[in-house]
Backbone and ligand atoms as CSV (ligand in chain L), in Angstrom:
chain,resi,resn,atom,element,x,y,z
A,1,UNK,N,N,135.807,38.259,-22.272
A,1,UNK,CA,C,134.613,37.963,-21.480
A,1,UNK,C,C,135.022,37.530,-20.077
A,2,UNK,N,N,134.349,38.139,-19.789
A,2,UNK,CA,C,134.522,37.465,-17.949
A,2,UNK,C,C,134.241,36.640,-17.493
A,3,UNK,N,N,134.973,35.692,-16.597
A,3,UNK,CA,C,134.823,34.278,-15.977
A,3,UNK,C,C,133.625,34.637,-14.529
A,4,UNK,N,N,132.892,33.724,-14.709
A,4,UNK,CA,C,131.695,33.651,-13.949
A,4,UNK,C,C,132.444,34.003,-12.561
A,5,UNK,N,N,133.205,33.225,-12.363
A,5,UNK,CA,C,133.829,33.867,-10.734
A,5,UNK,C,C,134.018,34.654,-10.546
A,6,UNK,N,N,134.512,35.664,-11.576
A,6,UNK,CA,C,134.690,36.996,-11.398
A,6,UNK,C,C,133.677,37.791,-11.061
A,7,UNK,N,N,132.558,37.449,-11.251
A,7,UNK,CA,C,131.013,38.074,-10.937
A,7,UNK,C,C,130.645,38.136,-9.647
A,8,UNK,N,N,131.464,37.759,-8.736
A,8,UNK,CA,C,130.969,36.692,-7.543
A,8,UNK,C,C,131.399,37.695,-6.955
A,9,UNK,N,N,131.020,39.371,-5.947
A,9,UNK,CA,C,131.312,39.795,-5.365
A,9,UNK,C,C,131.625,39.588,-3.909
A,10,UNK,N,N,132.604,39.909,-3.185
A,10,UNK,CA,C,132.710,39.857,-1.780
A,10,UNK,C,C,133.543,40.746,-0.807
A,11,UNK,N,N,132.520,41.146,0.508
A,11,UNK,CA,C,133.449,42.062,1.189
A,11,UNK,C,C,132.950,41.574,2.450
A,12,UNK,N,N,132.874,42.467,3.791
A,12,UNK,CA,C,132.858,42.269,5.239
A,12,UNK,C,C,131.095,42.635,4.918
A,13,UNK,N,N,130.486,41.482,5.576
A,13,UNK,CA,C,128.592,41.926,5.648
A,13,UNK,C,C,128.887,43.281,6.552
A,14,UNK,N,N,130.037,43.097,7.397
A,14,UNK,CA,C,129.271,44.188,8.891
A,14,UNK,C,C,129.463,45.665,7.908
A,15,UNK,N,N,130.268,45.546,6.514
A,15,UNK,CA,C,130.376,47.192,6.084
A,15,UNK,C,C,129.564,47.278,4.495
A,16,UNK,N,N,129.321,46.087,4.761
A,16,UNK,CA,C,128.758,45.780,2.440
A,16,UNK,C,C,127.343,45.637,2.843
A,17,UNK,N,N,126.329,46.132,2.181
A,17,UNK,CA,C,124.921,46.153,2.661
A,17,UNK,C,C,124.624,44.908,1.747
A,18,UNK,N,N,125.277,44.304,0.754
A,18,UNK,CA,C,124.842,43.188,-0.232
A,18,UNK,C,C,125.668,41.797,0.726
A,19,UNK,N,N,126.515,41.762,1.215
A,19,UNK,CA,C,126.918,40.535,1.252
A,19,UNK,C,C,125.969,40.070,2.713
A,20,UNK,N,N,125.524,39.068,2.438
A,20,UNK,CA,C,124.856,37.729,3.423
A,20,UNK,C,C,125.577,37.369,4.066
A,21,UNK,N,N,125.036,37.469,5.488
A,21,UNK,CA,C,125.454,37.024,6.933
A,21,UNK,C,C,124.821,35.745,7.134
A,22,UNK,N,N,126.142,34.735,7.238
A,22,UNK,CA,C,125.628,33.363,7.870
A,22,UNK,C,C,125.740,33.342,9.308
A,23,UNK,N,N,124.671,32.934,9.842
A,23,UNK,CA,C,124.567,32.268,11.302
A,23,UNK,C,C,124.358,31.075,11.425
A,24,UNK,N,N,125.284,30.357,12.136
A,24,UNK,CA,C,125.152,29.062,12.524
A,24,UNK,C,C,126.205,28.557,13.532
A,25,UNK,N,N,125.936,27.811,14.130
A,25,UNK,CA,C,127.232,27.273,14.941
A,25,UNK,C,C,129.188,27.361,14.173
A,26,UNK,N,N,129.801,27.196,15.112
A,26,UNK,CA,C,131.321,27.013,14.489
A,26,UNK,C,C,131.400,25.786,14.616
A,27,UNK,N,N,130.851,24.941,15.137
A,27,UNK,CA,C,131.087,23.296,15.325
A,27,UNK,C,C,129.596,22.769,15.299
A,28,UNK,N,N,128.971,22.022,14.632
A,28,UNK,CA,C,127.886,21.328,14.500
A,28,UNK,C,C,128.072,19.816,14.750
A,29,UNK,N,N,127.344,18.920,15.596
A,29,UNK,CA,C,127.486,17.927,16.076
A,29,UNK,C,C,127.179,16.656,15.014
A,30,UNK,N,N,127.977,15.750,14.570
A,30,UNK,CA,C,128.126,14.914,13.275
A,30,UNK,C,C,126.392,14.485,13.284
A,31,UNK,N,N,125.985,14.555,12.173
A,31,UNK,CA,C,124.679,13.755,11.802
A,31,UNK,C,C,123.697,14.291,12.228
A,32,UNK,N,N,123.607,15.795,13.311
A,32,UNK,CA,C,122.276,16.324,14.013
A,32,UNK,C,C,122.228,17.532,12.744
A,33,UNK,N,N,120.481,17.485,12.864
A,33,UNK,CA,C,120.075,18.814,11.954
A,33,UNK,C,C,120.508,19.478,12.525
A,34,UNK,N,N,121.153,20.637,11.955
A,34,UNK,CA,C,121.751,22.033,12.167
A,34,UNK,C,C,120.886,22.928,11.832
A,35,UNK,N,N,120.690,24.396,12.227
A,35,UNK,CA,C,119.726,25.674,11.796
A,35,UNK,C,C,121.240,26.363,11.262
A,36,UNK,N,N,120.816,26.960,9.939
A,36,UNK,CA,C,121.639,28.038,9.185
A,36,UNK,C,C,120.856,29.114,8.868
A,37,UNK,N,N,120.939,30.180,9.344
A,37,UNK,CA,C,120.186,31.654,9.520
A,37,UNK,C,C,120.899,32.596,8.525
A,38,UNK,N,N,120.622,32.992,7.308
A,38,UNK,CA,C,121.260,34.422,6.129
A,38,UNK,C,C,120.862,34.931,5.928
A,39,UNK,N,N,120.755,36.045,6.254
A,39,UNK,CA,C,120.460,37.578,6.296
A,39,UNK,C,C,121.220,38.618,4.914
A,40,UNK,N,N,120.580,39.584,4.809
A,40,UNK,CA,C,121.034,40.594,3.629
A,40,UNK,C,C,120.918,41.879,4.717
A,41,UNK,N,N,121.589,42.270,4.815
A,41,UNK,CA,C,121.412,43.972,5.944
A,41,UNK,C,C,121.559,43.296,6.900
A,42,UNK,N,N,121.896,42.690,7.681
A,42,UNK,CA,C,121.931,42.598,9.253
A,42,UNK,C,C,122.885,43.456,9.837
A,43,UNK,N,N,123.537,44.732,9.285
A,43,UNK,CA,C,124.341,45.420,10.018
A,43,UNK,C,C,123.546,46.550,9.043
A,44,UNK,N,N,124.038,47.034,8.083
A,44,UNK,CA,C,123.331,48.012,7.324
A,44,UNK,C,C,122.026,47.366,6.288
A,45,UNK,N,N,121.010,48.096,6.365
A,45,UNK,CA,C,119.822,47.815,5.819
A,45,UNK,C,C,120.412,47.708,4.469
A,46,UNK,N,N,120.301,47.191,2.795
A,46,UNK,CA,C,120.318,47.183,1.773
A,46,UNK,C,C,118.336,48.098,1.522
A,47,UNK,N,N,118.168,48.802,0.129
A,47,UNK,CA,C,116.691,49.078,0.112
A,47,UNK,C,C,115.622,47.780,-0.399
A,48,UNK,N,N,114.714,48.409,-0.055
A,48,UNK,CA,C,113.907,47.296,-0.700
A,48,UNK,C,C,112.545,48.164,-1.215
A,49,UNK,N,N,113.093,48.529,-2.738
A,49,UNK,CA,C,111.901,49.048,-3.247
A,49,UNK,C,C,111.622,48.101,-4.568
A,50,UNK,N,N,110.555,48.527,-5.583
A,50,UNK,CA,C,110.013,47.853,-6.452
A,50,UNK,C,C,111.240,48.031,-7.074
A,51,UNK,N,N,112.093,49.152,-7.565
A,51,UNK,CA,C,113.302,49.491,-8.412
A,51,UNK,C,C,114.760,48.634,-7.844
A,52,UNK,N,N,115.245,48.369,-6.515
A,52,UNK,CA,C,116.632,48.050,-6.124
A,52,UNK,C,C,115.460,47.049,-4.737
A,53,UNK,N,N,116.466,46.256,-4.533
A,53,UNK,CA,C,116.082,45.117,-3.627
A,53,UNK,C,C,116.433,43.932,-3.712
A,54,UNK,N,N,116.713,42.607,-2.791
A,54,UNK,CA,C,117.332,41.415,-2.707
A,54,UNK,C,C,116.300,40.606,-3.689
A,55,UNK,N,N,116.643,39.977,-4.551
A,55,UNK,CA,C,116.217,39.127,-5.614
A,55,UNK,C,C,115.783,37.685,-4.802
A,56,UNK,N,N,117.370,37.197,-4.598
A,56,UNK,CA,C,117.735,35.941,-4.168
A,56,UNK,C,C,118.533,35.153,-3.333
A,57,UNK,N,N,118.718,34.246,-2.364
A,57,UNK,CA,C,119.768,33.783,-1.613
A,57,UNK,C,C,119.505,32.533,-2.036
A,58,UNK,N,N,120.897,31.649,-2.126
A,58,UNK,CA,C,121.151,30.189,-2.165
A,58,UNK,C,C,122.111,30.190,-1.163
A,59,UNK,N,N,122.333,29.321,-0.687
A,59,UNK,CA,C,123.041,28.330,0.179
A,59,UNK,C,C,123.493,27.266,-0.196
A,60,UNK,N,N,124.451,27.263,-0.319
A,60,UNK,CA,C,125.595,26.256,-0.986
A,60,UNK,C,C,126.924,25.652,0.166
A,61,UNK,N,N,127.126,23.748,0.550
A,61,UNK,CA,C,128.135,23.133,1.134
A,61,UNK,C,C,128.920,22.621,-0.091
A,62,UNK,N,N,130.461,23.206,0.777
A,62,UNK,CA,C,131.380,22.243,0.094
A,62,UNK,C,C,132.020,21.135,0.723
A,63,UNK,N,N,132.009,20.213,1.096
A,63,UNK,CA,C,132.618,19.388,1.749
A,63,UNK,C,C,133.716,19.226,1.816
A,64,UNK,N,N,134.732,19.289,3.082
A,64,UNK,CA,C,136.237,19.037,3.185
A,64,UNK,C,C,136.856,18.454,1.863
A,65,UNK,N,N,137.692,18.608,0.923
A,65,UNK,CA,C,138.318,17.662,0.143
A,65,UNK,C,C,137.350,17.474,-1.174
A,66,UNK,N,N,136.611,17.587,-1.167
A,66,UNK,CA,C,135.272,17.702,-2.491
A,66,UNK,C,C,135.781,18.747,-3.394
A,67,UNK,N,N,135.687,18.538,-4.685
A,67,UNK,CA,C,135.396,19.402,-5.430
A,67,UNK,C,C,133.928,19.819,-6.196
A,68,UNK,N,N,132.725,19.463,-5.906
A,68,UNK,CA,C,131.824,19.770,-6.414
A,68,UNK,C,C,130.889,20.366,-5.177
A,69,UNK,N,N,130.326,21.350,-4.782
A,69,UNK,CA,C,129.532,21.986,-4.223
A,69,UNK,C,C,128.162,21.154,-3.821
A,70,UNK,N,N,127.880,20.878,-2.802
A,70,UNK,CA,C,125.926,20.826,-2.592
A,70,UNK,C,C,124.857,21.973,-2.450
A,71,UNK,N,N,124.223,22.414,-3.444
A,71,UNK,CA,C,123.133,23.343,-2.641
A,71,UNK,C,C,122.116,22.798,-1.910
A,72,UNK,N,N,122.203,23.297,-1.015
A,72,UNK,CA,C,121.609,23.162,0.485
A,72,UNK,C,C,119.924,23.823,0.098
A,73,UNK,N,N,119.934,25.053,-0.365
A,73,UNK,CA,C,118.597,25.924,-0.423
A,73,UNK,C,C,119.022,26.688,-1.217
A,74,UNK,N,N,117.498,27.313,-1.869
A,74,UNK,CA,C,117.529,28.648,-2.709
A,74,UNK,C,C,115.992,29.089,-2.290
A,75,UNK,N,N,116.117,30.647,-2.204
A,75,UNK,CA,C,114.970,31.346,-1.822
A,75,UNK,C,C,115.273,32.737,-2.775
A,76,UNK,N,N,113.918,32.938,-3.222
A,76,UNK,CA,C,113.269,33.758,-3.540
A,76,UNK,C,C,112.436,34.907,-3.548
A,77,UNK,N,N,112.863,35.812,-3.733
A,77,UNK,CA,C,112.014,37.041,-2.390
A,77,UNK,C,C,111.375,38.069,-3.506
A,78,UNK,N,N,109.648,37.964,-3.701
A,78,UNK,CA,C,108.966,38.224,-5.102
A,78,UNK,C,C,108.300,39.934,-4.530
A,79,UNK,N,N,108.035,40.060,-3.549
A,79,UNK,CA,C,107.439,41.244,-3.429
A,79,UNK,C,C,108.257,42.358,-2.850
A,80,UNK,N,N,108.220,43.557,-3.721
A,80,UNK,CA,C,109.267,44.629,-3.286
A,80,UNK,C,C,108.168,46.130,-3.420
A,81,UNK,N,N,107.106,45.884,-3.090
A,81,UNK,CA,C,106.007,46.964,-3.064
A,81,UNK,C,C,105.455,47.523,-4.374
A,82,UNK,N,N,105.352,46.278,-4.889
A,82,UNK,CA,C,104.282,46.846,-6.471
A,82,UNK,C,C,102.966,46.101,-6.141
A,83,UNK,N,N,102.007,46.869,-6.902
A,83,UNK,CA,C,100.814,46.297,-6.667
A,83,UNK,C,C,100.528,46.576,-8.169
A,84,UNK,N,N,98.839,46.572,-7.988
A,84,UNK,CA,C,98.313,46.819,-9.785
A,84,UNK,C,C,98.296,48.216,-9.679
A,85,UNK,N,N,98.465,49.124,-8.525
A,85,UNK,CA,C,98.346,50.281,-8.670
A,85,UNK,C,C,99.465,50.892,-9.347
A,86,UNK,N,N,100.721,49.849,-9.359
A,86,UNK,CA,C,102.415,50.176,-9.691
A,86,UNK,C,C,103.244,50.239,-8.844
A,87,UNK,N,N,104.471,50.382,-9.197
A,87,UNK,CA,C,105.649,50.643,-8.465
A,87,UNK,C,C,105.299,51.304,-7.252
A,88,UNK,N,N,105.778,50.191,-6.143
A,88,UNK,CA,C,106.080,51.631,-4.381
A,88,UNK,C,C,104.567,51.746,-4.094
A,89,UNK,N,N,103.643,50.714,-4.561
A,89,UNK,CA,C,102.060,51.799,-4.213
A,89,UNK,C,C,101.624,50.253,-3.021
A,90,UNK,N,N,102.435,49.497,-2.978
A,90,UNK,CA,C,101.918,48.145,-1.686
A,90,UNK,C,C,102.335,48.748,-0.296
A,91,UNK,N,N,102.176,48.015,0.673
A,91,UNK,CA,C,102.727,48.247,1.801
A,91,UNK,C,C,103.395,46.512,2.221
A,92,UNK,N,N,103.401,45.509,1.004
A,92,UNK,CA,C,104.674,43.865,1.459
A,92,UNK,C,C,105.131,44.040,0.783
A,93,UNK,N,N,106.215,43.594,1.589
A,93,UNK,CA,C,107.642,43.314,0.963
A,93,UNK,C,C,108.186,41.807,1.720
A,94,UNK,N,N,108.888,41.111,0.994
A,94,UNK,CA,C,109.915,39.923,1.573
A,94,UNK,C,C,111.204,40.707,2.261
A,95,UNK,N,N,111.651,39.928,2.889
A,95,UNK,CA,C,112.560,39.990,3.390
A,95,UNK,C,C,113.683,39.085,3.375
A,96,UNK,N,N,115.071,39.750,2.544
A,96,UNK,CA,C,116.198,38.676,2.640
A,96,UNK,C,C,116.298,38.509,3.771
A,97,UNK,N,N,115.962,37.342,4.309
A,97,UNK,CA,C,116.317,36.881,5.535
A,97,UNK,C,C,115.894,35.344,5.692
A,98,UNK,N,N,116.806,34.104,5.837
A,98,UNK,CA,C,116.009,32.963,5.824
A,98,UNK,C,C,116.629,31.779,6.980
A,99,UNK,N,N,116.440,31.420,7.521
A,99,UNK,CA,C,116.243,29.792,8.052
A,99,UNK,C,C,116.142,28.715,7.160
A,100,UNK,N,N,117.109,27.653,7.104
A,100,UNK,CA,C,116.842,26.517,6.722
A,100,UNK,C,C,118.274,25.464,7.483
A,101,UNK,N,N,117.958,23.789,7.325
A,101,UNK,CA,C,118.747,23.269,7.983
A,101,UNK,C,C,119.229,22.133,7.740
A,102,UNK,N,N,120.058,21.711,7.852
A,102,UNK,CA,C,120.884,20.631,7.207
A,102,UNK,C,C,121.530,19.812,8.221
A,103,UNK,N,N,121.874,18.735,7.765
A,103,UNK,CA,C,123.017,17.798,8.465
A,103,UNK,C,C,123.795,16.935,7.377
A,104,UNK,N,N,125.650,16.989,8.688
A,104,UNK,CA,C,126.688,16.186,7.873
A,104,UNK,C,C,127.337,15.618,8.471
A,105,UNK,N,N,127.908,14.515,8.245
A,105,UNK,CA,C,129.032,13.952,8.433
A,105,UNK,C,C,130.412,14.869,8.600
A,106,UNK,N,N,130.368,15.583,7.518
A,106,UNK,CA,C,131.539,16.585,6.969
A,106,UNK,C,C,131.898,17.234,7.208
A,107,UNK,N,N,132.756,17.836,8.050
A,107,UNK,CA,C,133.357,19.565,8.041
A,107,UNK,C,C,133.342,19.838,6.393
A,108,UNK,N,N,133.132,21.567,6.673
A,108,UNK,CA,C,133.472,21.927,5.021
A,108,UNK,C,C,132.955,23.528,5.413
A,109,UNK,N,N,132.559,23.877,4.198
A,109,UNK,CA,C,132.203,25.758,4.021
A,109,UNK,C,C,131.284,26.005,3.613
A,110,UNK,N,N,130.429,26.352,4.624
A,110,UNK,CA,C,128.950,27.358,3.809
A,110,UNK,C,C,129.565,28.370,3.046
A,111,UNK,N,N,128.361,28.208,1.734
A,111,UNK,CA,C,128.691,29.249,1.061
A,111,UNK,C,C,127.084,29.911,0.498
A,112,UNK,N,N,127.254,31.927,0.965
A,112,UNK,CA,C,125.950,32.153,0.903
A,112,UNK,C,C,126.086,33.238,-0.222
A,113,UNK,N,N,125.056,33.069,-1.485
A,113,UNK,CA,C,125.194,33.773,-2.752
A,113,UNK,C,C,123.846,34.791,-2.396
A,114,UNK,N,N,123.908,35.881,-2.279
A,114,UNK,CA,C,122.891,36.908,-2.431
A,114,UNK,C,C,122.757,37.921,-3.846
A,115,UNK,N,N,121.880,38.041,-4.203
A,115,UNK,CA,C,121.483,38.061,-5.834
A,115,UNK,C,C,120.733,40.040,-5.780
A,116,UNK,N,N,121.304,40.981,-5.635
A,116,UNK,CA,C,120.752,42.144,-5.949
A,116,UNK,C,C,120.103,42.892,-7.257
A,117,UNK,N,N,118.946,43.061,-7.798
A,117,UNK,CA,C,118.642,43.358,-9.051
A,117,UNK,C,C,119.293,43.881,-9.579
A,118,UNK,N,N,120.316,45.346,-8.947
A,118,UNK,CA,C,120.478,45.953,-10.042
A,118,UNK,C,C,122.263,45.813,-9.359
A,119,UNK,N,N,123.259,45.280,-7.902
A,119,UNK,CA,C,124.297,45.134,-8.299
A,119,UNK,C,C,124.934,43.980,-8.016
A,120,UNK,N,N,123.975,43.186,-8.569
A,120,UNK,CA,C,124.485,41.641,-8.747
A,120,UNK,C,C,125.172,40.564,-7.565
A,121,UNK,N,N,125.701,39.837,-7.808
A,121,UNK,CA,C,125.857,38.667,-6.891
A,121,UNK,C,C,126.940,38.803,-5.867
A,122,UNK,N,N,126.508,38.313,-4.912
A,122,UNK,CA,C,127.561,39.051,-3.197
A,122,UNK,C,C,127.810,37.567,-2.682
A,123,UNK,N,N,128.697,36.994,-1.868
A,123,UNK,CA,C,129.142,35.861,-1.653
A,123,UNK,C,C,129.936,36.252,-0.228
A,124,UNK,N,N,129.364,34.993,0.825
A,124,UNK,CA,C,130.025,35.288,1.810
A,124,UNK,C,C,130.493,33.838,1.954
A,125,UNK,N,N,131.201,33.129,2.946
A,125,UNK,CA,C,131.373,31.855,3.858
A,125,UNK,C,C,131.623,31.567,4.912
A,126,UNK,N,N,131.254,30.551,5.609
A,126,UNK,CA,C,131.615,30.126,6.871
A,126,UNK,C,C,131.956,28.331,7.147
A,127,UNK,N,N,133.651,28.834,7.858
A,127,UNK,CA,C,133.967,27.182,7.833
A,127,UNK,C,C,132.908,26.815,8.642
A,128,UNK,N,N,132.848,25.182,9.111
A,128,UNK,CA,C,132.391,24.690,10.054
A,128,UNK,C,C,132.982,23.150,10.177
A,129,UNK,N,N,133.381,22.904,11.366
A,129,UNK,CA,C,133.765,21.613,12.082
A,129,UNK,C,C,132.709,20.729,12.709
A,130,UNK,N,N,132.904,19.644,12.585
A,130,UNK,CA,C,131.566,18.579,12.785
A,130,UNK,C,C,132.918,18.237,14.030
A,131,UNK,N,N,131.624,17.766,15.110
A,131,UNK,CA,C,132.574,16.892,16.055
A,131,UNK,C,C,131.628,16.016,16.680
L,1,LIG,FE,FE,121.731,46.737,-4.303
């Protein structure tokens, strides 16, 4: 059986249409809210139909020297163009794409989990230095 980490896909966002692009500063100023911006496609579109489409993003800090993770956020993205008419018959859809924001004391590593229905979990990170 396979170890959960092993599930945890990862490559370059600018060439993998699944892995999540973090935006945020490289240095965030100790104790000020920070904006963290993750995207799914920001270089190549991923689809987004009722059949294949972004499920989910969490956002997860590890703190310098920590071994246990904080999640920061989790979002949920419910409409992929079904209606009561069925599959593909809406014209909304969500969009992996989210804003949310935090503050630390801590340098440490965003870590962004993107959740695809049908090829599963994509993982990107970004250090960051508090000064
Ligand atoms: Fe996919």
């Amino acid at each position: 059986m396979a170890d959960f980490k092993d599930l945890l896909q990862s490559a370059d966002w600018k060439t993998e249409k699944h892995v999540p692009a973090i935006d945020c500063p490289d240095k965030i100023s100790k104790g000020q809210i920070s904006q963290i911006d993750v995207s799914v496609g920001k270089q190549i579109a991923h689809p987004n139909t009722t059949e294949h489409h972004i499920r989910s993003i969490e956002i997860y800090f590890l703190a310098s020297g920590e071994k246990f993770p904080y999640i920061l956020a989790r979002f949920e993205f419910n409409a992929h163009g079904e209606s009561v008419q069925g599959p593909n018959t809406s014209t909304i859809f969500s969009e992996p794409r989210v804003s949310t924001y935090f503050k630390t004391d801590k340098a440490g590593t965003l870590i962004a989990l993107s959740y695809c229905n049908i090829h599963g979990l994509w993982k990107s990170e970004k250090e960051i230095s508090v000064g």
